[in-house]
C-alpha positions in Angstrom: -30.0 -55.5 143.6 -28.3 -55.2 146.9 -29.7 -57.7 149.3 -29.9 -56.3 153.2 -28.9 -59.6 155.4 -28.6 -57.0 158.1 -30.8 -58.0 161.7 -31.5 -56.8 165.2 -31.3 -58.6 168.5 -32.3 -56.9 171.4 -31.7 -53.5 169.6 -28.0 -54.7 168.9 -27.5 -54.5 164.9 -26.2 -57.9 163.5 -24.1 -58.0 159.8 -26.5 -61.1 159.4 -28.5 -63.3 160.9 -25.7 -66.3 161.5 -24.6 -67.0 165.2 -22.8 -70.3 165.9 -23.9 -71.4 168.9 -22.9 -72.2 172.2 -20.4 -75.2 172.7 -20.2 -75.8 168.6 -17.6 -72.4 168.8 -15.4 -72.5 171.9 -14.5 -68.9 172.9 -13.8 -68.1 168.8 -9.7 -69.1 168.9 -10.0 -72.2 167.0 -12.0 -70.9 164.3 -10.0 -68.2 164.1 -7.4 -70.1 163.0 -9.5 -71.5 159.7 -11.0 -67.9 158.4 -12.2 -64.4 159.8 -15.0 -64.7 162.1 -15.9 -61.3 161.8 -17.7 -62.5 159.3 -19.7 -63.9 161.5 -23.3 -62.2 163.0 -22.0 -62.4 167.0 -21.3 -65.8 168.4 -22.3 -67.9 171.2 -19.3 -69.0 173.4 -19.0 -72.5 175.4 -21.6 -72.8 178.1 -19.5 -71.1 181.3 -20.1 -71.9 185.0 -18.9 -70.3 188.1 -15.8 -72.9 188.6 -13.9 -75.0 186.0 -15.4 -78.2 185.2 -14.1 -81.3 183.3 -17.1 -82.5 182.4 -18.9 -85.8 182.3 -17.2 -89.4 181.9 -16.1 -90.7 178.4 -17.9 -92.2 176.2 -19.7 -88.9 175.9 -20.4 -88.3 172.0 -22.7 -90.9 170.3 -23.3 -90.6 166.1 -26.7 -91.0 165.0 -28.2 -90.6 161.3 -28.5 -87.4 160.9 -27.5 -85.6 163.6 -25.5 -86.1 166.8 -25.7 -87.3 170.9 -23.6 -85.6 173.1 -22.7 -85.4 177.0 -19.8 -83.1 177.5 -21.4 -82.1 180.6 -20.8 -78.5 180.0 -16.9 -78.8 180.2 -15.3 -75.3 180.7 -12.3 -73.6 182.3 -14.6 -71.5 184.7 -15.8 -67.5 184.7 -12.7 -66.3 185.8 -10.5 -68.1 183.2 -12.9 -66.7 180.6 -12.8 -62.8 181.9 -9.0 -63.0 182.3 -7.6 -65.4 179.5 -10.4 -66.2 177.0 -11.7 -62.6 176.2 -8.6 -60.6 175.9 -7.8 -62.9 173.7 -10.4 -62.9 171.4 -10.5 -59.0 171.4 -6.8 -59.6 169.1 -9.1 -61.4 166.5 -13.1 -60.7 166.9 -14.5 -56.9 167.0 -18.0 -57.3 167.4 -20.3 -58.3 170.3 -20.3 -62.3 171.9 -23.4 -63.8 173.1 -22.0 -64.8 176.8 -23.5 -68.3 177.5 -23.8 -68.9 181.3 -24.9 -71.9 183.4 -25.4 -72.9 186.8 -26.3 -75.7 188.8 -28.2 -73.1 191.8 -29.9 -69.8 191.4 -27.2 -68.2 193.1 -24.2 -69.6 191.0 -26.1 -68.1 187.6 -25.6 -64.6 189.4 -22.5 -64.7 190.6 -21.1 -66.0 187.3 -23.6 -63.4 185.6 -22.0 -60.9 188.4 -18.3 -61.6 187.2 -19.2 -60.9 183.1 -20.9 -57.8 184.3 -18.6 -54.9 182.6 -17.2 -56.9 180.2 -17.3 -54.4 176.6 -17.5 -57.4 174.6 -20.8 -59.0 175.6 -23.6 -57.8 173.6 -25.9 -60.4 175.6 -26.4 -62.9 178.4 -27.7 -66.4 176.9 -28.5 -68.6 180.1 -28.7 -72.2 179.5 -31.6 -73.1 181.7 -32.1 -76.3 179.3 -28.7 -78.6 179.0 -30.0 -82.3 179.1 -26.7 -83.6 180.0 -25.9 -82.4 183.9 -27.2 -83.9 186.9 -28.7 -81.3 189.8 -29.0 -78.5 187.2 -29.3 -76.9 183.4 -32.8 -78.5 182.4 -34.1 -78.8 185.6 -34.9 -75.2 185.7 -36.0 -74.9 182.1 -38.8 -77.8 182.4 -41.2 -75.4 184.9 -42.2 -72.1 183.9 -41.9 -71.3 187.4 -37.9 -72.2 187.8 -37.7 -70.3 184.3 -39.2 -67.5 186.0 -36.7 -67.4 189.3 -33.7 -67.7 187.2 -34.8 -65.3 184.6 -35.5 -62.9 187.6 -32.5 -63.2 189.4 -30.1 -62.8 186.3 -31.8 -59.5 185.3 -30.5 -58.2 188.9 -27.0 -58.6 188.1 -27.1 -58.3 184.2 -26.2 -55.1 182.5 -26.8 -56.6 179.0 -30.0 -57.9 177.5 -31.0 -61.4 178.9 -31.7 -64.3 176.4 -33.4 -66.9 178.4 -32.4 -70.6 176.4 -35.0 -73.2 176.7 -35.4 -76.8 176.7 -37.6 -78.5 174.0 -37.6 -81.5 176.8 -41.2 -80.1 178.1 -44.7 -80.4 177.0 -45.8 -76.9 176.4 -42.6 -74.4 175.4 -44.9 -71.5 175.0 -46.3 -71.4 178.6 -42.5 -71.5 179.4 -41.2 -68.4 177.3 -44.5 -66.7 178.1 -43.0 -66.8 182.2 -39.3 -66.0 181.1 -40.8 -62.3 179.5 -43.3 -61.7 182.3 -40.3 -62.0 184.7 -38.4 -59.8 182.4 -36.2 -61.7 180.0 -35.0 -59.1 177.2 -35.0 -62.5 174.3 -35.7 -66.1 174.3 -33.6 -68.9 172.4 -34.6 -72.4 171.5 -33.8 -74.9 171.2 -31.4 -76.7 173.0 -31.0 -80.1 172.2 -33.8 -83.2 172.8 -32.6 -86.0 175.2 -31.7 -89.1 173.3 -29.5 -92.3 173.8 -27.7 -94.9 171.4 -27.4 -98.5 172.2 -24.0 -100.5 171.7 -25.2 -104.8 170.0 -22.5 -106.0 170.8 -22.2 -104.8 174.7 -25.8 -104.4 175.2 -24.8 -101.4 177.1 -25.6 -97.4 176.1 -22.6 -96.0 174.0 -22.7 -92.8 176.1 -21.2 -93.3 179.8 -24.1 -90.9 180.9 -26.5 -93.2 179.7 -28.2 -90.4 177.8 -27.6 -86.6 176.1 -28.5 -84.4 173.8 -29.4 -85.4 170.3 -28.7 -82.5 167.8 -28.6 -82.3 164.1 -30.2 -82.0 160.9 -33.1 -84.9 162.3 -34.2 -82.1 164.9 -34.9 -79.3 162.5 -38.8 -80.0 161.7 -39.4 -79.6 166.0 -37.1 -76.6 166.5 -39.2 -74.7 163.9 -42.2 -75.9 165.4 -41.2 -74.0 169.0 -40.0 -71.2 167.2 -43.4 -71.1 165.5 -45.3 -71.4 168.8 -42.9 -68.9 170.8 -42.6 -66.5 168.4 -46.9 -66.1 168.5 -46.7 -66.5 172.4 -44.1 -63.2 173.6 -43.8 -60.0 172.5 -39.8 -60.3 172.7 -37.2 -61.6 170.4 -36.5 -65.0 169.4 -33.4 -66.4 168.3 -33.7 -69.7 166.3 -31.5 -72.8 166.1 -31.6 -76.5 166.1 -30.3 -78.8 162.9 -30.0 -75.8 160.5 -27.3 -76.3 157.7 -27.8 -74.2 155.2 -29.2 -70.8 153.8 -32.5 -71.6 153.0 -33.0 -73.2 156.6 -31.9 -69.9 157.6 -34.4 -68.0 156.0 -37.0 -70.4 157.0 -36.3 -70.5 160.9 -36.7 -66.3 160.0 -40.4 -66.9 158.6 -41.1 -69.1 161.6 -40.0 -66.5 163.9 -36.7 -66.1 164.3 -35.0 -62.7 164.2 -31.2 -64.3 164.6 -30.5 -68.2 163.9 -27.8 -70.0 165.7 -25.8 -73.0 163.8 -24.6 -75.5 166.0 -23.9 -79.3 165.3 -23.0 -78.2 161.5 -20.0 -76.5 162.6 -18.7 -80.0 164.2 -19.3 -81.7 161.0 -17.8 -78.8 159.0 -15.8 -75.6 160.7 -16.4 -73.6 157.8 -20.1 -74.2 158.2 -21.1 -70.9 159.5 -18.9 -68.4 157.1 -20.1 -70.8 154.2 -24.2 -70.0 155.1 -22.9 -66.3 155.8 -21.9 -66.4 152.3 -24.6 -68.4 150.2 -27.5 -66.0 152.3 -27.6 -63.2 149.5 -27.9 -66.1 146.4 -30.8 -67.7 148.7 -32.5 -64.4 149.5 -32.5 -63.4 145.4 -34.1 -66.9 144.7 -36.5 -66.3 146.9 -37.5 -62.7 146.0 -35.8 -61.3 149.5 -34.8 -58.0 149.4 -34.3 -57.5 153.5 -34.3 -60.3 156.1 -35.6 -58.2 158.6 -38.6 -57.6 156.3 -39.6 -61.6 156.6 -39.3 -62.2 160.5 -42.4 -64.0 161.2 -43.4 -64.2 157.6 -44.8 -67.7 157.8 -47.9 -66.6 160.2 
C-alpha cells in the first residue's frame, strides 16, 4: 500500500510533514552540501532581522542531558544580505517554498524587514519569532502578552503578502489565550514552541557556562511540554498549527500530528546529526505502516 505523507500549511501542499526549523538550517547551503534537501517538506531559515547582527557574547552554547542551551542571540547577516546573496543562492539547489523566519526588536523593524521579503517567489510563509529567550529589548517580550502578540501579528499582516505563522514562546503561563489573540488579529498559522529559558552552572567557577547568563534549552527533554501546547492550541484556534520542540524521529512525528500538528519542525536534532531531517523523511512511510496510517493528513488532531 502506498502511504500518502503528503500535508497542507496554510493551503500550501507539503511532500511531507518534516520542516527543520529556524536557526538548526541556516539558509539551506550547508546542508546542501551533505544530501538533497528537496527532500525536505519546506524549511525554516535562520531567524533574520532588519540589520546584520553578530550576536551575543561567547560562551553561548551550554550541553545538557538530553537536549541543548543556547544564546546565539539571533546572529544573522541582515534582510538585505538574505534578499540579495542568501536566496539566489538557494534557488541553484532548493525548488520548493522556505518558511522566511523574521524578528525584530520594535514593531516597526518586523515590518520593514517583513516589507523587504515582500515579492520574494520563494517564500511560501512568514514565521515571526515573537518568542526567542535569548535577546535583550525584544523576541519574547512580545510573545509573553496576548496583547503584544496581537500588535505584531497585526502589523505584519499589513506588509505580508504570504500567510503569517505567528511563533510563540512556551515562557508564559497560558499559550492558548496567546494564539487565541494571534488569530483574532489575523495570523494565517501559529508555531510552537520555541525553546524554554534555562541555564547551566560551571563547579569549578561557580559562574553560569553561558556568557548571557541564561538561553534557550532545546532537545529531546522538552518534547512531553511542546506536545502539551500543541494539544492546547490546536483545541483553542481554528487555524493551523505547526509543531516542534525535541522531536527526533518518525514516530514523534506522527505523534506531534495527533496532538495537533499539521507540519512538524526538527530543530536541535539536526545539530546533533545533519542528516536528521532526510533520515525521519525517510523512516515516515515504515512508521505510518506500523501504525495502520494510510494518510497523515487523515490523523491531524487524532489524539482529541
Amino acid at each position: 500500500m502506498v502511504r500518502d505523507t503528503s500535508t497542507k500549511l496554510c493551503g500550501i501542499r507539503l511532500d511531507n510533514p518534516v520542516i527543520p526549523a529556524s536557526g538548526t538550517f541556516g539558509y539551506g547551503q550547508e546542508f546542501a552540501a551533505l544530501y538533497d534537501i528537496n527532500c525536505l517538506g519546506a524549511f525554516s531559515f535562520k531567524g533574520t532581522t532588519l540589520e546584520a547582527r553578530f550576536g551575543n557574547p561567547t560562551p553561548r552554547i551550554a550541553e545538557t542531558p538530553a537536549g541543548m542551551i543556547n544564546a546565539v542571540g539571533l546572529q544573522n547577516p541582515g534582510v538585505d544580505h538574505v534578499t540579495e546573496y542568501e536566496l539566489p543562492q538557494l534557488k541553484q539547489v532548493y525548488n520548493k517554498k522556505i518558511m522566511a523566519n523574521i524578528s525584530g526588536f520594535s514593531l516597526e523593524e518586523y515590518v520593514e524587514v517583513t516589507r523587504r521579503l515582500a515579492g520574494q517567489e520563494q517564500i511560501g510563509w512568514f514565521e515571526v519569532n515573537i518568542s526567542c529567550p535569548n535577546v535583550h529589548g525584544g523576541g519574547m517580550a512580545f510573545g509573553t502578552t496576548a496583547r503584544g502578540a496581537a500588535e505584531v501579528t497585526a502589523a505584519v499582516k499589513k506588509a505580508a503578502d504570504k500567510p503569517v505563522i505567528m511563533k510563540l514562546s512556551p515562557n508564559v503561563t497560558d499559550i492558548a489565550a496567546i494564539a487565541r489573540a494571534c488569530e483574532e488579529a489575523g495570523a494565517d498559522g501559529i508555531s510552537l514552541i520555541n525553546t524554554l529559558l534555562g541555564m547551566r552552572i560551571d563547579l569549578r567557577s561557580r559562574k553560569p557556562v553561558i556568557a548571557n547568563t541564561m538561553g534557550g534549552f532545546s532537545g529531546h527533554a522538552v518534547l512531553p511540554v511542546a506536545l502539551r501546547m500543541v494539544y492546547q492550541v490546536y483545541e483553542a484556534v481554528k487555524i493551523p498549527v505547526v509543531g516542534m520542540g525535541g522531536v527526533t524521529n518518525a514516530d514523534e512525528v506522527i505523534e506531534m500530528m495527533l496532538a495537533g500538528a499539521c507540519a512538524v519542525e526538527i530543530g536541535a536534532a539536526n545539530l546533533v546529526d545533519p542528516y536528521a531531517c532526510r533520515d525521519v523523511i525517510a523512516a515516515l512511510p515504515q512508521a505510518m505502516e506500523k501504525y495502520g496510517i494510510k494518510s497523515l493528513q487523515e490523523i491531524i488532531g487524532g489524539a482529541h
